[in-house]
Backbone bond lengths (Angstrom), bond angles and torsions (degrees), N, CA, C in turn:
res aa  C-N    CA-C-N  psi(-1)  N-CA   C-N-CA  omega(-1)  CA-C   N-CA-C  phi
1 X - - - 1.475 - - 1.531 108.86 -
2 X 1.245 114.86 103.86 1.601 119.52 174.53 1.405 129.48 -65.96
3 X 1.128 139.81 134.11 1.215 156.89 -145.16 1.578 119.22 -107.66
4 X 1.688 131.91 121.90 1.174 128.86 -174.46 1.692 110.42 -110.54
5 X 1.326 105.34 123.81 1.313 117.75 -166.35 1.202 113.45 -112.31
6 X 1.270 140.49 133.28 1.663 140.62 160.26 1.653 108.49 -96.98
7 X 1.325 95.43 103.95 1.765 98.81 -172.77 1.693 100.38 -47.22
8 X 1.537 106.46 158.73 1.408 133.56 169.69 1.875 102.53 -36.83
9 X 1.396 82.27 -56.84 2.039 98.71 -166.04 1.450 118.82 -59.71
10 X 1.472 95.18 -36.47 1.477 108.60 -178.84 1.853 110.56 -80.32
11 X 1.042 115.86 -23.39 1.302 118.41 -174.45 1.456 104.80 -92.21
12 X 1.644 121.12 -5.91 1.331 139.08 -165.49 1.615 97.29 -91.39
13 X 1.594 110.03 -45.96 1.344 97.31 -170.85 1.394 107.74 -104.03
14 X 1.489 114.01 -3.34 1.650 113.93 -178.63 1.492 101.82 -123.74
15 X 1.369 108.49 75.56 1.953 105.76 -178.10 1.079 117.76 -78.49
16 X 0.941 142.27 -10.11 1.743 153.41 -169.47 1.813 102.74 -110.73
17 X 1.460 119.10 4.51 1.473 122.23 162.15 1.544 132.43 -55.82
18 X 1.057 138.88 102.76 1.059 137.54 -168.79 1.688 112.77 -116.47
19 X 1.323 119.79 137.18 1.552 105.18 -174.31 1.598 91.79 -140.42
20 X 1.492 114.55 141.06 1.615 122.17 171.82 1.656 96.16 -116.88
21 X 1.551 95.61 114.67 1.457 123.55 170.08 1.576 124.16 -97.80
22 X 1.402 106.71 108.33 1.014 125.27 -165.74 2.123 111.86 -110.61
23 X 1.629 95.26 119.67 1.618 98.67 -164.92 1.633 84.16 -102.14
24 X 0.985 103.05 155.25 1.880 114.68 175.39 1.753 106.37 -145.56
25 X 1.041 111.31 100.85 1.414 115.79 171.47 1.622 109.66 -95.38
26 X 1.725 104.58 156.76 1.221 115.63 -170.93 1.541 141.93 21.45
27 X 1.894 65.17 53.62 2.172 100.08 179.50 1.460 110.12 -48.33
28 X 0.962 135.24 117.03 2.015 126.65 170.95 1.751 106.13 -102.91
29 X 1.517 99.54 69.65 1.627 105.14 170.02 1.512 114.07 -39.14
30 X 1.274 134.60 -26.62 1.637 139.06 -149.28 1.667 91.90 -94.17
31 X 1.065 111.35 -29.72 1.714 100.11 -168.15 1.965 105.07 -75.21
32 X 1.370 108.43 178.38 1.822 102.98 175.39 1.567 83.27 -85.78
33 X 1.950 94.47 168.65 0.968 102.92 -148.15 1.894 82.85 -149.52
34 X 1.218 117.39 42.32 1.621 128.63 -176.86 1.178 121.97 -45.07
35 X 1.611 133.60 -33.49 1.233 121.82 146.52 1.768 115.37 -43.46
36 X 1.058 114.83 -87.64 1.640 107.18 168.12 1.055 104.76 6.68
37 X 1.355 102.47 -95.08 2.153 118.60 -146.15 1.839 80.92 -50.65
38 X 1.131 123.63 -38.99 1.746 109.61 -164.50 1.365 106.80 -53.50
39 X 1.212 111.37 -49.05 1.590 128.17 -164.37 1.781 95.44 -66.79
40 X 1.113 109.97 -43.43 1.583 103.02 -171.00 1.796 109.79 -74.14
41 X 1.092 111.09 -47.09 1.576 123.91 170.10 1.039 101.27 -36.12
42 X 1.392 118.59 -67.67 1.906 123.43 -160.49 0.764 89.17 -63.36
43 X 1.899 151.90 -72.98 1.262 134.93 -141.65 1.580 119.24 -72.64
44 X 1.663 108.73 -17.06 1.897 130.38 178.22 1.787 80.69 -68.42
45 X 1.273 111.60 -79.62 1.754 131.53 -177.72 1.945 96.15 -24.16
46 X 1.200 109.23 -70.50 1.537 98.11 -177.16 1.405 114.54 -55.83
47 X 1.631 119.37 -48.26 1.261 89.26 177.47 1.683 146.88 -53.08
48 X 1.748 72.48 -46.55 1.625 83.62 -179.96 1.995 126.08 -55.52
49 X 1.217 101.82 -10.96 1.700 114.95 -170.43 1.581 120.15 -107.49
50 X 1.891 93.77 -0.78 1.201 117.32 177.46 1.738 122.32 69.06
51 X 1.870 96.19 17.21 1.530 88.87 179.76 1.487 122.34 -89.41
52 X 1.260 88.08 -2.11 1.742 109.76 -168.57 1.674 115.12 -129.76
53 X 1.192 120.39 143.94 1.533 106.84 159.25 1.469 78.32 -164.62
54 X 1.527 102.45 174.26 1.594 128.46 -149.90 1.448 99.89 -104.59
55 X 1.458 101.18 165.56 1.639 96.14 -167.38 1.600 106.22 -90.47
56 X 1.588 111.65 139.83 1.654 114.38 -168.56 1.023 100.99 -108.11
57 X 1.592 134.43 -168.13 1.371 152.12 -157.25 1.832 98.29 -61.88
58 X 1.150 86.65 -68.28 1.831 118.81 179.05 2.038 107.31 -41.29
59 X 1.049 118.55 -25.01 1.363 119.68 156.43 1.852 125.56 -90.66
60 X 1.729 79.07 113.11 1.422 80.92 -177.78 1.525 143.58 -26.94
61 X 1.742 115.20 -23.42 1.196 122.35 164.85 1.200 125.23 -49.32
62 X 1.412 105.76 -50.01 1.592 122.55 173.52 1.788 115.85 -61.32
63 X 1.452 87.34 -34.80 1.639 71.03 -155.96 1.409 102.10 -85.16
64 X 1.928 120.48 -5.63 1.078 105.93 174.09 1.569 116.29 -78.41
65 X 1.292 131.13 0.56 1.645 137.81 173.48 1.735 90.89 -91.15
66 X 1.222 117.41 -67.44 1.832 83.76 171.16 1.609 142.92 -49.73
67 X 1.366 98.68 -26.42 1.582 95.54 171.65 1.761 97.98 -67.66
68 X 1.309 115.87 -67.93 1.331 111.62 -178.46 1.485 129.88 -37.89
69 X 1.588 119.03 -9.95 1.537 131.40 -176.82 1.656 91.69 -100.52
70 X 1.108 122.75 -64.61 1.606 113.73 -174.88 1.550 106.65 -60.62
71 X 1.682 127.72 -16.93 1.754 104.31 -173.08 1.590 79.28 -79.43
72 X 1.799 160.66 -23.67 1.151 126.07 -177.62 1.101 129.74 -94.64
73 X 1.634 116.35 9.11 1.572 133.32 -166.56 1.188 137.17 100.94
74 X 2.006 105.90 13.51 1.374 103.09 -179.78 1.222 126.55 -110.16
75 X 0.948 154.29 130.17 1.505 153.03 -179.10 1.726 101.95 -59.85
76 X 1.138 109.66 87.90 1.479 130.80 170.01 2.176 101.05 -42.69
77 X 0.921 118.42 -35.82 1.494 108.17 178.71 1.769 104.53 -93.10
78 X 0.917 131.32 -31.82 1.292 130.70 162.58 1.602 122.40 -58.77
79 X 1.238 102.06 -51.02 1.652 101.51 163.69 1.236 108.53 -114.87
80 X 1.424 137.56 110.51 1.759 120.11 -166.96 1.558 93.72 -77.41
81 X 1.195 109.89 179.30 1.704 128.58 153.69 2.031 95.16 -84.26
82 X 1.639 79.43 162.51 1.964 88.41 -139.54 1.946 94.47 -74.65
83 X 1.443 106.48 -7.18 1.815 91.76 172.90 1.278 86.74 -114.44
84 X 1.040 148.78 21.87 1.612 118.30 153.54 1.300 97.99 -86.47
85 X 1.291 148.88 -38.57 1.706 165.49 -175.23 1.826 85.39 -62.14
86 X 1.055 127.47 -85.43 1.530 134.03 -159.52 2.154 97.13 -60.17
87 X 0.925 102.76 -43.14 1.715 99.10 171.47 1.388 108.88 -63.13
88 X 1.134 128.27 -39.88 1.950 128.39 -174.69 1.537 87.94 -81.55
89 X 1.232 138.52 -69.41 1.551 132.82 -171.29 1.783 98.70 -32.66
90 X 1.206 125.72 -58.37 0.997 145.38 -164.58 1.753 100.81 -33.90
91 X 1.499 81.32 -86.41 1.868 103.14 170.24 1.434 106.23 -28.37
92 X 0.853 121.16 -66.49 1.275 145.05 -147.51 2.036 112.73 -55.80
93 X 1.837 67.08 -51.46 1.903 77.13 -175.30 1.732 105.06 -109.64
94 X 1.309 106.25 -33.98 1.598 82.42 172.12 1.702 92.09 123.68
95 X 1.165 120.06 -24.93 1.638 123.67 -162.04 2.004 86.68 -157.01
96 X 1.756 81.90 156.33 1.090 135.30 -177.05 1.641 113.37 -72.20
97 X 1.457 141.11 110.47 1.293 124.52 -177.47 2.015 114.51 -62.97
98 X 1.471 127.10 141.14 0.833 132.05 -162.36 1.594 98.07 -127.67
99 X 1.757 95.97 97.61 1.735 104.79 -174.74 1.698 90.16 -114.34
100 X 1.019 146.32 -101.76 1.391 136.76 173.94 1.454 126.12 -123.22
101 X 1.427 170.30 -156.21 1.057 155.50 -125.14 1.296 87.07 -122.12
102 X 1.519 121.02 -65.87 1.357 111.65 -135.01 2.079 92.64 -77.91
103 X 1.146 117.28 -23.44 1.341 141.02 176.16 1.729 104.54 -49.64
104 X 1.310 94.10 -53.86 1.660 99.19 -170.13 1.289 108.77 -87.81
105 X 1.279 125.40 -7.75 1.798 122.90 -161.92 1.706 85.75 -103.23
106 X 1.612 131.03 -19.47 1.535 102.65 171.76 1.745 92.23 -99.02
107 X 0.979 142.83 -51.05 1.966 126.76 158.13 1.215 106.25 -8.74
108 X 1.605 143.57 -32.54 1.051 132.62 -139.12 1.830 89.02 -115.55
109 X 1.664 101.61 -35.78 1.339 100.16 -162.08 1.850 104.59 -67.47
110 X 1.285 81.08 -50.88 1.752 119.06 -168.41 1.849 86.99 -46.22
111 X 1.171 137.12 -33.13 1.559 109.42 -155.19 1.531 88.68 -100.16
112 X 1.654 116.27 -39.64 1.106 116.32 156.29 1.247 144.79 -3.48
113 X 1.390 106.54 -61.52 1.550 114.35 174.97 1.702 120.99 -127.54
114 X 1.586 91.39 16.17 1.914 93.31 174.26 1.572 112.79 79.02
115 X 1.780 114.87 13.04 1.143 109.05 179.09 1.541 133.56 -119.07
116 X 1.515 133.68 111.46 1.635 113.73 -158.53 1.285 106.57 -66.38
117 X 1.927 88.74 163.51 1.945 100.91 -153.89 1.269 94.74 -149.84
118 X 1.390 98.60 152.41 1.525 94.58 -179.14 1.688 103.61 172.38
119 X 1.981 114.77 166.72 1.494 101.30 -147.87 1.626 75.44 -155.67
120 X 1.433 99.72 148.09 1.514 115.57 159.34 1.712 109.99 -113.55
121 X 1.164 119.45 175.06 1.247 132.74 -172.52 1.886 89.16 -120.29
122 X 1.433 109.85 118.87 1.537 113.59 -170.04 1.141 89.95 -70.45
123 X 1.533 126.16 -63.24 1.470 112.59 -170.27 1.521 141.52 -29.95
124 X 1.298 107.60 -25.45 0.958 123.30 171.16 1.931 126.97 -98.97
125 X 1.470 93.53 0.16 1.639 88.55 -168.36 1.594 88.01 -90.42
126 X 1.608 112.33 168.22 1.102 122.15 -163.91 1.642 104.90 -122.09
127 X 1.477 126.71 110.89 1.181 111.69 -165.28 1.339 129.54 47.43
128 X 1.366 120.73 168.82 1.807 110.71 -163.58 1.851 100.99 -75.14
129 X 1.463 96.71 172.00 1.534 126.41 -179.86 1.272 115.70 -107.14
130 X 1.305 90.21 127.19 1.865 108.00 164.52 1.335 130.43 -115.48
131 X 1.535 118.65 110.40 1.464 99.61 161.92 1.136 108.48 -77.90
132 X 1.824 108.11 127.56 1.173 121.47 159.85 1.287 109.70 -136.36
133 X 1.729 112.99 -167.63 1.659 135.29 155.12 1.424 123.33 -48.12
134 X 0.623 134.46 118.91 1.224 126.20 -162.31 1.982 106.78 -96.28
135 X 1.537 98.65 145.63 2.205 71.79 -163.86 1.781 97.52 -122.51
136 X 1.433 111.22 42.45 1.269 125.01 164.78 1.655 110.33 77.97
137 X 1.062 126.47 8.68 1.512 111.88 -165.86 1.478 100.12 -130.21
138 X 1.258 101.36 1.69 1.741 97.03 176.90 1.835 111.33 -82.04
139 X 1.149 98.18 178.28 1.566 102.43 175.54 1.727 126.63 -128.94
140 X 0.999 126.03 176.07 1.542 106.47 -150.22 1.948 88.88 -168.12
141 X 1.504 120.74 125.79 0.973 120.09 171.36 1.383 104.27 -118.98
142 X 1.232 132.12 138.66 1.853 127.93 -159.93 1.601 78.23 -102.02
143 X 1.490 101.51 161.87 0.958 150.07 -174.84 1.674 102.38 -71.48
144 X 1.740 112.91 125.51 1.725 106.09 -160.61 1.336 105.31 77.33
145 X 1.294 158.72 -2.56 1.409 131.93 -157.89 1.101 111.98 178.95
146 X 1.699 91.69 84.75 1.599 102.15 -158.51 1.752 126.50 -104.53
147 X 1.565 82.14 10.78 1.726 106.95 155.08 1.490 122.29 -78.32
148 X 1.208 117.99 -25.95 1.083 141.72 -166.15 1.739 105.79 -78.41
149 X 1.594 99.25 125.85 1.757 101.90 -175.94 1.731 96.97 -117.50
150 X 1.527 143.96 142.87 1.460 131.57 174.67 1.508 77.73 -138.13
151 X 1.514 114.66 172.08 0.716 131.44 132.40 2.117 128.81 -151.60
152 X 1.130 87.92 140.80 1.438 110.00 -153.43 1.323 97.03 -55.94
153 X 1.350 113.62 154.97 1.442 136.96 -169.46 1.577 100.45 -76.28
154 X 1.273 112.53 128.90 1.853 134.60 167.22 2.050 88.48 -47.86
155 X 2.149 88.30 120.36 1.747 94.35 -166.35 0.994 147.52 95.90
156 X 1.807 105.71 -15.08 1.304 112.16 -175.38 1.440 85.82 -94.37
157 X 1.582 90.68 167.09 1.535 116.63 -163.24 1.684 109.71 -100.95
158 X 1.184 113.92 120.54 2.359 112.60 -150.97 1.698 88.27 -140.87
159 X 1.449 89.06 152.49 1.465 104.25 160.25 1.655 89.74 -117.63
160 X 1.904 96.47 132.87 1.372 107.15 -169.44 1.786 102.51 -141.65
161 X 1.489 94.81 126.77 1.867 89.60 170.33 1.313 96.44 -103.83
162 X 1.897 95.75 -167.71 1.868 102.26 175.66 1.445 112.99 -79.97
163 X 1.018 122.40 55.40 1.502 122.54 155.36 1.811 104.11 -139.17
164 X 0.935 135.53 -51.26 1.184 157.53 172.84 1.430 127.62 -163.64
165 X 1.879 108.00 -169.02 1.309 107.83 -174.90 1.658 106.89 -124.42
166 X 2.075 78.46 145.82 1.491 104.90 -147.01 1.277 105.92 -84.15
167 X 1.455 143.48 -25.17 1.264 152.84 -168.50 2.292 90.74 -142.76
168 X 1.629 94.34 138.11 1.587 102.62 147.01 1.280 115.67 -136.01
169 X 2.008 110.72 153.70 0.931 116.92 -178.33 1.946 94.61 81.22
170 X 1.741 85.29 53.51 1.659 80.69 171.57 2.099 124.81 38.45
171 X 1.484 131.38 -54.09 0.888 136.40 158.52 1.642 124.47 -146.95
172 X 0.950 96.89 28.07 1.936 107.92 -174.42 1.514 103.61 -48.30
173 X 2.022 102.34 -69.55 0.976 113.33 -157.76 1.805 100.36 -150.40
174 X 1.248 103.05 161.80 1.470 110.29 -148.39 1.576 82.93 -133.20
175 X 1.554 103.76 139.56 1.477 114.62 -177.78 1.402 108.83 -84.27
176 X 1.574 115.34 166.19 1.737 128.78 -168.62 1.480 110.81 -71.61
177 X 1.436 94.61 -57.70 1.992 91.45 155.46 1.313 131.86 -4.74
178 X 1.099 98.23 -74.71 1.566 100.25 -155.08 1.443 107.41 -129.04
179 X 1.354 99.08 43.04 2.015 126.47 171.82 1.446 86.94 -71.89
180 X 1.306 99.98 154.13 1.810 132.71 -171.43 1.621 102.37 -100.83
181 X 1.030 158.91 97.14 0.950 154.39 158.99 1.568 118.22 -88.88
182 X 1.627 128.66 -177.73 1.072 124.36 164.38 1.593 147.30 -57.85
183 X 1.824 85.76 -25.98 1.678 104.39 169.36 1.757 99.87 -85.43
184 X 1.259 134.70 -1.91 1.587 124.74 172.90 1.752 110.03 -49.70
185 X 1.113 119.16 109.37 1.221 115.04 158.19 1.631 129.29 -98.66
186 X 1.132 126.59 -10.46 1.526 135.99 159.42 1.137 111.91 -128.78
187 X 1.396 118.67 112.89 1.507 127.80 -158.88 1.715 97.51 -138.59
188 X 1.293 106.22 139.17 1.780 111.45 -179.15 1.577 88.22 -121.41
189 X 1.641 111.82 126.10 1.282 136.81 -166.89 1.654 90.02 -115.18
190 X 1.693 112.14 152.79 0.881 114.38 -160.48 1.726 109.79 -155.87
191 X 1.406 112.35 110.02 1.583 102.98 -177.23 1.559 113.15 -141.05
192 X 1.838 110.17 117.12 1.057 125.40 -156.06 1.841 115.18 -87.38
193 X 1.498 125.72 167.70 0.872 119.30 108.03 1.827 123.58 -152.67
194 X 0.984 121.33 -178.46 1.713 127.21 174.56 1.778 112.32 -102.66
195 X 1.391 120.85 20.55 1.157 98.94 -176.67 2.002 84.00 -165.98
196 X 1.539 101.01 72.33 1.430 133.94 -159.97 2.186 92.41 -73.08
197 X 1.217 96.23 -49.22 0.958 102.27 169.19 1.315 156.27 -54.42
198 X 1.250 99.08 -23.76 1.836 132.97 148.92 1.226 116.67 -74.79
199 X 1.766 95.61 -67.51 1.790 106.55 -164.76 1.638 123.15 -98.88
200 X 1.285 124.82 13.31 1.399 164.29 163.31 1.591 83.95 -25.44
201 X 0.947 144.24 -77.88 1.663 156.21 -173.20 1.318 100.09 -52.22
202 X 1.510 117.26 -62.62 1.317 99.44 -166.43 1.343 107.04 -88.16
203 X 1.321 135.53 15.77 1.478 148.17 148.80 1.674 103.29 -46.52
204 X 1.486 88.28 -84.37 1.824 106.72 -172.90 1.765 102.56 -51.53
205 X 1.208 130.63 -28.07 1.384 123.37 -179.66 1.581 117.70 -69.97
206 X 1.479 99.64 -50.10 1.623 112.77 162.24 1.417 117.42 -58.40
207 X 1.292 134.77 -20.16 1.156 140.20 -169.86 1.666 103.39 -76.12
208 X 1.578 101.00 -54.32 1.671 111.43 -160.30 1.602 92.85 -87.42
209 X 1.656 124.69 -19.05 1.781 95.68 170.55 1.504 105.62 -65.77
210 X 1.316 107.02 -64.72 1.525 102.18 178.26 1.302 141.42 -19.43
211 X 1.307 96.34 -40.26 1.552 133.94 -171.35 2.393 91.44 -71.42
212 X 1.317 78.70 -56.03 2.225 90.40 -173.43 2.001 81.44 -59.44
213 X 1.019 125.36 -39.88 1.903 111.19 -162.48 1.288 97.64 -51.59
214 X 1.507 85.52 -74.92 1.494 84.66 -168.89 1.499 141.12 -60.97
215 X 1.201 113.39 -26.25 1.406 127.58 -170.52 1.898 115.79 -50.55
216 X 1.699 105.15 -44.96 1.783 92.38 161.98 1.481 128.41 -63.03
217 X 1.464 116.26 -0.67 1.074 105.53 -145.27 1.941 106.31 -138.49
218 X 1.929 96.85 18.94 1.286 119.95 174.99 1.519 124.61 -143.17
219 X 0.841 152.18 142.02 1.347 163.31 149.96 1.799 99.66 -1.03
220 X 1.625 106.03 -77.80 1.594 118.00 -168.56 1.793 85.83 -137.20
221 X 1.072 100.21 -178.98 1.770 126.21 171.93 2.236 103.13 -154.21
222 X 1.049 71.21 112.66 1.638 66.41 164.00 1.777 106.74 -110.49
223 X 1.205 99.77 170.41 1.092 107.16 -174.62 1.983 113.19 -142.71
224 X 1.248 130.09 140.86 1.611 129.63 -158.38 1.372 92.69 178.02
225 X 2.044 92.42 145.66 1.358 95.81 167.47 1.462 112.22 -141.92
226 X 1.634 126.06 150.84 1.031 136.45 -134.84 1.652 99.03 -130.72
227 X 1.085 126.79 122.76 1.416 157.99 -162.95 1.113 132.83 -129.96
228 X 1.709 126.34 172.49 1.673 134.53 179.99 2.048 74.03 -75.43
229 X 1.562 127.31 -53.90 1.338 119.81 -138.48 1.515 109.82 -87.64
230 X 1.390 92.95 -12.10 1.792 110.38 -165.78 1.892 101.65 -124.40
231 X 1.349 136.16 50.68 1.302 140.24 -132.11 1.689 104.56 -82.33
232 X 1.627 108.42 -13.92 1.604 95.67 -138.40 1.756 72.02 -154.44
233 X 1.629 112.25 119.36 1.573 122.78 139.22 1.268 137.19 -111.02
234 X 0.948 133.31 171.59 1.913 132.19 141.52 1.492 120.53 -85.91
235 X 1.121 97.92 126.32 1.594 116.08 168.57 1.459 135.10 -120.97
């Protein structure tokens, strides 16, 4: 059982980080998944009727993941954090991207409540995960493009196992590896924020919809959250 860690350093410069880690065993992506499509409809439905729209730069949620992308060197509008990117798509097109259930039901949560989200497929991760610093020599294949070798800038902020790193830019983008698809059956779901202290509520709220998605549609769901005070779980 592999282990999720928030390095020392990272919890050093982001103390108010809070993350709800969510394990889902004997996920059945192939079946319908009608909570989902509901959750995605209503939020297409709000936009379009103008009762709803997604949180932008200009909401403090956001802008506290951009301050946190420029203190490690990234140009937060060049690479967004992964719901400010899925909130502008949003606007933009009118609808929700439709990659597979368990994929779209945290997309759904994540725009929901202004918080980035995101999931590995355990089977595929290699030994436990660390968010850490990243110290330039690792390697990184993005997600779609699996010719493709990067490696992340000395500082930037990665979720990294023992093979490489799984997300850059802290949550930009999530490597091909250890993509969630429909055949994922043990999948570690993941919904952040850096300013626990504000958004702490709408953490734990996003936690337990997620928590209602998945739950018909898996074995168990656990649920844990990972901290400067709480540094180190099993998953």
């Amino acid at each position: 059982m592999p282990r999720l860690r928030l390095d020392p350093a990272v919890a050093h410069a982001f103390p108010d980080t809070r993350i709800a880690v969510l394990t889902a065993t004997g996920l059945r992506g192939q079946e319908p998944w009608p909570g989902t499509d509901a959750a995605l409809a209503e939020l297409e439905r709000g936009l379009a009727d103008g009762s709803r729209r997604p949180a932008d730069e200009t909401d403090p949620r956001i802008e506290a993941w951009h301050a946190a992308y420029r203190s490690f060197g990234t140009n937060p509008r060049r690479s967004r954090p992964s719901v400010d990117a899925l909130g502008r798509r949003l606007v933009k097109r009118g609808t929700l991207p439709r990659i597979g259930p368990a994929v779209d039901s945290y997309n759904a949560v994540s725009v929901r409540h202004g918080l980035p989200a995101g999931a590995f497929d355990l089977d595929r991760v290699i030994g436990d995960i660390t968010i850490r610093h990243a110290d330039g020599g690792e390697a990184f294949t993005p997600l779609g493009e699996p010719g493709t070798v990067e490696h992340p800038a000395p500082g930037e902020v990665v979720y990294a196992d023992g093979d490489g790193v799984l997300t850059r830019h802290w949550n930009h983008r999530d490597a091909h590896r250890t993509r969630v698809t429909e055949e994922s059956a043990r999948v570690l779901f993941l919904l952040e924020t850096v300013r626990a202290t504000r958004d702490g509520h709408l953490l734990d709220a996003a936690a337990e919809e997620l928590r209602g998605l998945l739950d018909p549609h898996a074995d168990r769901v656990g649920v844990q959250f990972l901290g400067p005070e709480h540094p180190d779980v099993l998953v």
